[in-house]
OpenMM code with the backbone's topology and positions (N, CA, C; nanometers):
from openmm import Vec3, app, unit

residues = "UNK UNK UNK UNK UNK UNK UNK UNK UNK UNK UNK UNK UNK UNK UNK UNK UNK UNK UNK UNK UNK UNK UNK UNK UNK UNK UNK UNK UNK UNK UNK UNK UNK UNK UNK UNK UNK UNK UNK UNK UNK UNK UNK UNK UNK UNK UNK UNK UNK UNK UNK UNK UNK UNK UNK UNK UNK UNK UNK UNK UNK UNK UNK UNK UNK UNK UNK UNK UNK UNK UNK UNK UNK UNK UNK UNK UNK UNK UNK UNK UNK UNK UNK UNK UNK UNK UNK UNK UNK UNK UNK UNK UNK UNK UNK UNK UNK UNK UNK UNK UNK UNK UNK UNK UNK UNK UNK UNK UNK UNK UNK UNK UNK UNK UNK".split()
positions = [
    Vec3(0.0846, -0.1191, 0.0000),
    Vec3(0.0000, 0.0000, 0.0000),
    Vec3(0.0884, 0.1245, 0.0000),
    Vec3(0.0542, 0.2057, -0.0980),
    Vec3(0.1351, 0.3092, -0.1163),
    Vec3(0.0698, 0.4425, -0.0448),
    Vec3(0.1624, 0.4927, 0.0214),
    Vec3(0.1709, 0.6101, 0.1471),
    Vec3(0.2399, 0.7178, 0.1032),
    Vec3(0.1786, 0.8330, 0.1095),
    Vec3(0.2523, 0.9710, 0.0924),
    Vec3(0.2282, 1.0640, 0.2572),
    Vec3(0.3394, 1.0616, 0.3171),
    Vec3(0.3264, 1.1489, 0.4441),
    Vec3(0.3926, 1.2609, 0.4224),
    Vec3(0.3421, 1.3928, 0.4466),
    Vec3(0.3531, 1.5422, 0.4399),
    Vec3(0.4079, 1.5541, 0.5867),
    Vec3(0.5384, 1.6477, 0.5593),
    Vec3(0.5238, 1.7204, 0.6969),
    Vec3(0.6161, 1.8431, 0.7058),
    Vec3(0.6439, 1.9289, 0.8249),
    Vec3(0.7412, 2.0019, 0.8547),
    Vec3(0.6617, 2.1340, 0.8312),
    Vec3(0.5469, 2.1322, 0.7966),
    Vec3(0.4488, 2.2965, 0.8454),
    Vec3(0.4258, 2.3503, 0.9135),
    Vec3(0.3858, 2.4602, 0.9254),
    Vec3(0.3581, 2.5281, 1.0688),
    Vec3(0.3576, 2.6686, 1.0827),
    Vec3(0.3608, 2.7559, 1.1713),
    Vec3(0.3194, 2.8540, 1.1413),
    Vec3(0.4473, 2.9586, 1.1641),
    Vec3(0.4663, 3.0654, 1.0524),
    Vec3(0.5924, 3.1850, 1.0328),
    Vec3(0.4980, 3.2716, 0.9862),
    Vec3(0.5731, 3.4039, 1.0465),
    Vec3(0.5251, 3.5111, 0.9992),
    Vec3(0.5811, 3.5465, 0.8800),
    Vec3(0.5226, 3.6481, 0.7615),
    Vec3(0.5562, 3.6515, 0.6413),
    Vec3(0.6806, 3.7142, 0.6589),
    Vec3(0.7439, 3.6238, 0.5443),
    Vec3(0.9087, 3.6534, 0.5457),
    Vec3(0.9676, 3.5980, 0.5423),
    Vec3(0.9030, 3.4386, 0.6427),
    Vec3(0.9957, 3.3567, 0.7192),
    Vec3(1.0151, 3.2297, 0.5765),
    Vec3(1.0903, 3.1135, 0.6334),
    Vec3(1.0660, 3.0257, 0.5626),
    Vec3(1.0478, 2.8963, 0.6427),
    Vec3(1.0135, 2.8151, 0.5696),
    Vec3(1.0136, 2.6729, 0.5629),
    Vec3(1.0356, 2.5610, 0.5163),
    Vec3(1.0517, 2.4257, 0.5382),
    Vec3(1.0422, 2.2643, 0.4595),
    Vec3(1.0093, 2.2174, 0.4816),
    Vec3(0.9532, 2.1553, 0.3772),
    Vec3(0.8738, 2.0928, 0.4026),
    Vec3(0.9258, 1.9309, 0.3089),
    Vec3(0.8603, 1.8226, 0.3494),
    Vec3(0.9163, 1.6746, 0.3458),
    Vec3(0.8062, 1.6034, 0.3134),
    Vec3(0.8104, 1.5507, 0.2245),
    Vec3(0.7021, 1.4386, 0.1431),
    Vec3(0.7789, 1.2757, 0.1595),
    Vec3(0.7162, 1.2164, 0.2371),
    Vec3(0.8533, 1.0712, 0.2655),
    Vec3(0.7149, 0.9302, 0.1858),
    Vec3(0.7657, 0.8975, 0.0647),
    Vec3(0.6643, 0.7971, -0.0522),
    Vec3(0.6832, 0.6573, 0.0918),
    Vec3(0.5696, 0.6205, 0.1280),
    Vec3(0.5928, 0.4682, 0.1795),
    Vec3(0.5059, 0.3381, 0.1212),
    Vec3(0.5852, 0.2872, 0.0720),
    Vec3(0.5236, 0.1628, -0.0395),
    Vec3(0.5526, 0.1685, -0.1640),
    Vec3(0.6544, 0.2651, -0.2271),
    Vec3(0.6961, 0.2568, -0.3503),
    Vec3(0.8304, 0.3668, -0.3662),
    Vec3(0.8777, 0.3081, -0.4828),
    Vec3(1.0133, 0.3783, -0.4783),
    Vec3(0.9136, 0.4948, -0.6190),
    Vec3(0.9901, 0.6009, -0.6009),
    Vec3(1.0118, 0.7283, -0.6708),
    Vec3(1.1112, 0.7761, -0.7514),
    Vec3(1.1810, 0.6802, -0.8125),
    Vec3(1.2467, 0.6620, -0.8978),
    Vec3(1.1540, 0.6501, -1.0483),
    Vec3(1.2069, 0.7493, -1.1291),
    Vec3(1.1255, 0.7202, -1.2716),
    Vec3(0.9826, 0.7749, -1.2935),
    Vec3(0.9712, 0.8734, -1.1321),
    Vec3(0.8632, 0.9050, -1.1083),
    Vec3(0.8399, 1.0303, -1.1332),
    Vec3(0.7494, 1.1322, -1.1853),
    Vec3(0.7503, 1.2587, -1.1528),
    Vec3(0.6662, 1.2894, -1.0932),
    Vec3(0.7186, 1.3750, -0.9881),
    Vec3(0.6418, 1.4489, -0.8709),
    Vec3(0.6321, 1.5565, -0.8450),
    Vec3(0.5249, 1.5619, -0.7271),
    Vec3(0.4887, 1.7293, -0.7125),
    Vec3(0.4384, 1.7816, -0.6224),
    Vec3(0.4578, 1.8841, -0.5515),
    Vec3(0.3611, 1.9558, -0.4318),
    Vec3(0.2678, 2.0192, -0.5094),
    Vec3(0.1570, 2.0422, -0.4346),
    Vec3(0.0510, 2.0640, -0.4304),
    Vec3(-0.0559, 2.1491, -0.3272),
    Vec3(-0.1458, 2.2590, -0.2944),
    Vec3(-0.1616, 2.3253, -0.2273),
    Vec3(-0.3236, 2.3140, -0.2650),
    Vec3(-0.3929, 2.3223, -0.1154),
    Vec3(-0.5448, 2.3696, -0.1451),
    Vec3(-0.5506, 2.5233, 0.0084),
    Vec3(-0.5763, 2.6499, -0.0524),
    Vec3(-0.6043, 2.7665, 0.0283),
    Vec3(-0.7475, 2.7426, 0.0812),
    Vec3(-0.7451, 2.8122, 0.1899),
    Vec3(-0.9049, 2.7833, 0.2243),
    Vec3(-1.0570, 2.8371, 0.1184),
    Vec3(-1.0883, 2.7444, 0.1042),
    Vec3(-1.2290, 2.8356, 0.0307),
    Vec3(-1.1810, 2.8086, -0.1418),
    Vec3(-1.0609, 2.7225, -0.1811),
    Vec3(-1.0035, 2.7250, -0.3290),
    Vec3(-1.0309, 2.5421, -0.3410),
    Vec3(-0.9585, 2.5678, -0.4860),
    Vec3(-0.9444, 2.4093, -0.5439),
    Vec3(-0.7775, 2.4029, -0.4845),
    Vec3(-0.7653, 2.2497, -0.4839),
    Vec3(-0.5918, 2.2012, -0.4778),
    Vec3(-0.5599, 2.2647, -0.5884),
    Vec3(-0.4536, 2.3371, -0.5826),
    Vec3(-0.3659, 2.3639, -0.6991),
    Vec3(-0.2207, 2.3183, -0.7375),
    Vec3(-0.1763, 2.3320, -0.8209),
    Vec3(-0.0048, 2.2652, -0.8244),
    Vec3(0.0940, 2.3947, -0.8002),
    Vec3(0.2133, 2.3151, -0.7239),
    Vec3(0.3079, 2.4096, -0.6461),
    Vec3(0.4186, 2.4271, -0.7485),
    Vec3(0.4314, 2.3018, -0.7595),
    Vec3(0.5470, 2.2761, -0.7906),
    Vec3(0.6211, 2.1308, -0.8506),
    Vec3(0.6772, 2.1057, -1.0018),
    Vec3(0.6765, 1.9657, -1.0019),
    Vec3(0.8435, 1.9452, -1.0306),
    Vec3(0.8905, 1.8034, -1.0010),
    Vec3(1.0109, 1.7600, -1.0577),
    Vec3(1.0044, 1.6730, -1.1024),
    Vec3(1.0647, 1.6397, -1.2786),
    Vec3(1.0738, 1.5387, -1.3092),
    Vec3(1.1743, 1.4359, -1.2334),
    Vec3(1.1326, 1.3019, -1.3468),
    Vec3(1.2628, 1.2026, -1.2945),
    Vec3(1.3880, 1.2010, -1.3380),
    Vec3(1.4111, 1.2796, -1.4075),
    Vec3(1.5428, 1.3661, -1.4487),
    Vec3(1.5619, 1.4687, -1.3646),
    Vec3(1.5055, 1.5234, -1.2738),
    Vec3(1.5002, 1.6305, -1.1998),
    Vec3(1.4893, 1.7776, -1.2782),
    Vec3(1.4095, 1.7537, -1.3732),
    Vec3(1.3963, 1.9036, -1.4234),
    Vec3(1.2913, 1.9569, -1.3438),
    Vec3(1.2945, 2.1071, -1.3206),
    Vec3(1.2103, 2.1757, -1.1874),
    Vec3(1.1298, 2.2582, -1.2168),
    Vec3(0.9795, 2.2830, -1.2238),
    Vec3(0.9049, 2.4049, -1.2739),
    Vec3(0.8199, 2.4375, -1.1760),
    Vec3(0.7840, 2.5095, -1.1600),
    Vec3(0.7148, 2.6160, -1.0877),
    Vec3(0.5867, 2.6664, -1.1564),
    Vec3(0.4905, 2.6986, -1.0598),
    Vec3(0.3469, 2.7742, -1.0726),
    Vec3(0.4346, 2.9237, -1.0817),
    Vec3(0.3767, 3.0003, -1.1757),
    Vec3(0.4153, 3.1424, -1.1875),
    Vec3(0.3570, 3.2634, -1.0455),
    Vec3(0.2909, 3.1533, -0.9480),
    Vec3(0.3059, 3.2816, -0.8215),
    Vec3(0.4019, 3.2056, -0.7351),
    Vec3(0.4938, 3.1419, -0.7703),
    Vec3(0.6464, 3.1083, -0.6811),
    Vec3(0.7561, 3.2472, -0.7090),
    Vec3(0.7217, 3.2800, -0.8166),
    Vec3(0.7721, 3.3689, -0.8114),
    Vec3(0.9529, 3.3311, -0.7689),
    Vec3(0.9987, 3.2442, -0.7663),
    Vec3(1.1226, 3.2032, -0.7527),
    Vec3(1.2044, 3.2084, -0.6296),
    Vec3(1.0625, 3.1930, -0.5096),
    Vec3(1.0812, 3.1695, -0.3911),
    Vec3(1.0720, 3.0375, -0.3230),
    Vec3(1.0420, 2.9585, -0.3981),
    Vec3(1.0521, 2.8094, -0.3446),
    Vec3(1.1323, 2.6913, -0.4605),
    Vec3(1.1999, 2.6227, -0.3709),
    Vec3(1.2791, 2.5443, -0.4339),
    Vec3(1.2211, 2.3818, -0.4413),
    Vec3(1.2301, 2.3416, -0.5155),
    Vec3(1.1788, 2.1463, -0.4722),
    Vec3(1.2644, 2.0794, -0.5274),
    Vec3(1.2892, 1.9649, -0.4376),
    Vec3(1.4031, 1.8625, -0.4601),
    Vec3(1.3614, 1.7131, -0.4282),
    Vec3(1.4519, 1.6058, -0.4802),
    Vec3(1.4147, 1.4674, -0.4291),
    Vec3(1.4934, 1.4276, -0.4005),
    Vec3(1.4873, 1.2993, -0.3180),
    Vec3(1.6152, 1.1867, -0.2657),
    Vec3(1.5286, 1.0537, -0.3315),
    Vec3(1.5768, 1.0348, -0.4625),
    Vec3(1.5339, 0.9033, -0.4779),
    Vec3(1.5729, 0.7394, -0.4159),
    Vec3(1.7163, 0.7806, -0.3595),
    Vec3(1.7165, 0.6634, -0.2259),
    Vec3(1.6802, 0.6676, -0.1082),
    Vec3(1.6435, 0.7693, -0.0616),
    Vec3(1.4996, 0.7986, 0.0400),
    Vec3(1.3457, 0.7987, 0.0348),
    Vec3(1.3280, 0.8288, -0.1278),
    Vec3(1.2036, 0.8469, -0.1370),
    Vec3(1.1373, 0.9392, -0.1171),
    Vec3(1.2026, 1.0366, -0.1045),
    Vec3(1.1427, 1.1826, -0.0347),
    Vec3(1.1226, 1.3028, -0.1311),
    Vec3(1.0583, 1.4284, -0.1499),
    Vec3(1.0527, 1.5316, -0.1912),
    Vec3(1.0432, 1.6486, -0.1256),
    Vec3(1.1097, 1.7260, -0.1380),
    Vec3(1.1146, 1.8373, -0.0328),
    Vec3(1.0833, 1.9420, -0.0891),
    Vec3(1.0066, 2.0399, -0.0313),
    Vec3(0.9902, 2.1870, -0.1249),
    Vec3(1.0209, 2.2972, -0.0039),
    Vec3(1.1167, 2.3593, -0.0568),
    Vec3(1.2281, 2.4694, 0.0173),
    Vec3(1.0976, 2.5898, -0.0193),
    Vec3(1.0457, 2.6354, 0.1050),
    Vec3(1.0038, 2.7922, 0.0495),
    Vec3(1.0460, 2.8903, 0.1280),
    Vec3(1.0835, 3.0130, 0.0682),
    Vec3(1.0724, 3.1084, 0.1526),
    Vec3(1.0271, 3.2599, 0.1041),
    Vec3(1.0834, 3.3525, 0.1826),
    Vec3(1.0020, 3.4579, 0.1373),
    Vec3(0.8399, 3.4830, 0.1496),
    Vec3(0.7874, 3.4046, 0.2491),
    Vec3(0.6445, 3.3423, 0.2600),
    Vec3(0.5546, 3.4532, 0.2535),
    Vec3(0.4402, 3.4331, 0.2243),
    Vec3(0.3373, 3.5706, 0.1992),
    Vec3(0.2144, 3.5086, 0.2725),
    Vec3(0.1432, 3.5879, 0.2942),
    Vec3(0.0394, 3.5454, 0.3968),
    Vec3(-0.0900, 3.5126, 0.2719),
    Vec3(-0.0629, 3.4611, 0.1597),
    Vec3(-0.1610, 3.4477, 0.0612),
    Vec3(-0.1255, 3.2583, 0.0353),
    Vec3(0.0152, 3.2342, 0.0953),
    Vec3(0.0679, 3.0772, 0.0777),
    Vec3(0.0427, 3.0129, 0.1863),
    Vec3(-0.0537, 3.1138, 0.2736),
    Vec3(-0.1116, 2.9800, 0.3937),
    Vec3(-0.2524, 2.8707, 0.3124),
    Vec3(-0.1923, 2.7617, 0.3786),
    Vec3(-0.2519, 2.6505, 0.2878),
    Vec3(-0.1902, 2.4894, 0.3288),
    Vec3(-0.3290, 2.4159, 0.2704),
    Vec3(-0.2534, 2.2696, 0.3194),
    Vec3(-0.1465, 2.1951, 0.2126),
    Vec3(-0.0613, 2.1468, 0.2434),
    Vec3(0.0008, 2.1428, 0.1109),
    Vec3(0.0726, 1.9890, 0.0952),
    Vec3(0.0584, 1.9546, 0.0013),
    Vec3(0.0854, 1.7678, 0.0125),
    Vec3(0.1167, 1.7747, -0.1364),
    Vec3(0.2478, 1.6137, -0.1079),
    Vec3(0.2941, 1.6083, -0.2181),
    Vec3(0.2180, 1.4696, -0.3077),
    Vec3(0.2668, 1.4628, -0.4143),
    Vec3(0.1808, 1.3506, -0.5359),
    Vec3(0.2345, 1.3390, -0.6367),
    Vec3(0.2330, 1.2114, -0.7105),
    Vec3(0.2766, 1.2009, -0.8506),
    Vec3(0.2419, 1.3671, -0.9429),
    Vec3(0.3131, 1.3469, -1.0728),
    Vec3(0.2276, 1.4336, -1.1677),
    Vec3(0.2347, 1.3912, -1.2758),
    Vec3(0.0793, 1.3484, -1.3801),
    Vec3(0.0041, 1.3894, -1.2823),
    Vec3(-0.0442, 1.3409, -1.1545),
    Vec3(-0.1561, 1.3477, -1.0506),
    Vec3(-0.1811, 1.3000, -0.9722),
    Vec3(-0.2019, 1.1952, -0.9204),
    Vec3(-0.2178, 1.1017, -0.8741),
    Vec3(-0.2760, 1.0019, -0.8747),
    Vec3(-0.4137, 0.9899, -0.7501),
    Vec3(-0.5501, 0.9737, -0.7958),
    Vec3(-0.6314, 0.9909, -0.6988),
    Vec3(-0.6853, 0.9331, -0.5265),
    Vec3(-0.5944, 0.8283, -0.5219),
    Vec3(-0.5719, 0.7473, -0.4336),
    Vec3(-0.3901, 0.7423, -0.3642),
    Vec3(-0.3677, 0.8649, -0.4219),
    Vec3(-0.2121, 0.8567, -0.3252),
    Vec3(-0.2160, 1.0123, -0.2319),
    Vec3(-0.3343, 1.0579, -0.2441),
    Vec3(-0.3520, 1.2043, -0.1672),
    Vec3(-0.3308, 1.1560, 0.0115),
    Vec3(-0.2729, 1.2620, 0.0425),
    Vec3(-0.2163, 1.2494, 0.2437),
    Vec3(-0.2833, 1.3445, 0.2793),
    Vec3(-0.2676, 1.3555, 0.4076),
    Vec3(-0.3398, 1.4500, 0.5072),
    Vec3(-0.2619, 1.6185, 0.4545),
    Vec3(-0.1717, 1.5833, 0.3995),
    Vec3(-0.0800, 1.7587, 0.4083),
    Vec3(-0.0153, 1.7979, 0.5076),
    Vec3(0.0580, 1.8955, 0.5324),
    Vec3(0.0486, 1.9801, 0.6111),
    Vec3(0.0136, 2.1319, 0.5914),
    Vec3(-0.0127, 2.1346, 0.7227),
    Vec3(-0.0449, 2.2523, 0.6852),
    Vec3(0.0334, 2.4086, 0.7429),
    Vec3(0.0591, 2.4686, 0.6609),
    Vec3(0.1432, 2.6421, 0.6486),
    Vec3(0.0470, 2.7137, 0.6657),
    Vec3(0.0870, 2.7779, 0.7605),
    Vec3(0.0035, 2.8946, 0.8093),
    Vec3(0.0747, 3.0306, 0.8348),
    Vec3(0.1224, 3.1412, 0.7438),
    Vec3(0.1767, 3.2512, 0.7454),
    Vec3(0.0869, 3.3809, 0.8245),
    Vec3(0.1469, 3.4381, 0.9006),
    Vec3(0.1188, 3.5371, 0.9540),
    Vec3(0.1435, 3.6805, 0.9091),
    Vec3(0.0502, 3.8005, 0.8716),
    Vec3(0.1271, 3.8871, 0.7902),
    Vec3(0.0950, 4.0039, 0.9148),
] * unit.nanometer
topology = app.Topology()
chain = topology.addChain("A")
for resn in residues:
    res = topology.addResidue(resn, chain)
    for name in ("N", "CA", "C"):
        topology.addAtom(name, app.Element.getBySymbol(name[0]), res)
């Protein structure tokens, strides 16, 4: 059974930063492309941020080139470096294949910026 656990959120005032850690349990992430993902209160999930399995890196155009995402494919992990935080990126935010897959969604965590 394949497991996606979110974590390392919490709450900074705008400015601050954070990491956040996506750890895959039940499958390797190798060959995989992945991605964070964000739902704001009152919105749809939207996409953060994806890396291929080559590690090529793209971004939603309101990153604005403040968050970074990375993988450890012998960990299994994905990490998305943000900073510069704005009180508009509070939100739950969980990582996932891309595209998605509808049965590998986690609890998130959740970022909560203070402005």
């Amino acid at each position: 059974q394949v497991q996606l656990v979110e974590s390392g959120g919490g709450l900074v005032p705008a400015g601050g930063s954070l990491r956040l850690s996506c750890k895959v349990q039940g499958a390797s992430i190798s060959g995989i492309h992945m991605a964070w993902y964000r739902q704001r209160p009152g919105a749809e999930r939207e996409w953060v941020a994806r890396i291929s399995s080559g590690r090529n890196t793209y971004y939603a155009d309101f990153v604005e080139g403040r968050f970074t995402i990375s993988r450890d494919n012998a960990k299994d992990t994905v990490d998305l470096q943000m900073t510069s935080l704005k009180d508009n990126d509070s939100a739950v935010y969980y990582c996932n294949k891309m595209p998605p897959g509808t049965s590998y969604w986690g609890q998130g965590t959740q970022v909560s910026v203070s402005s």
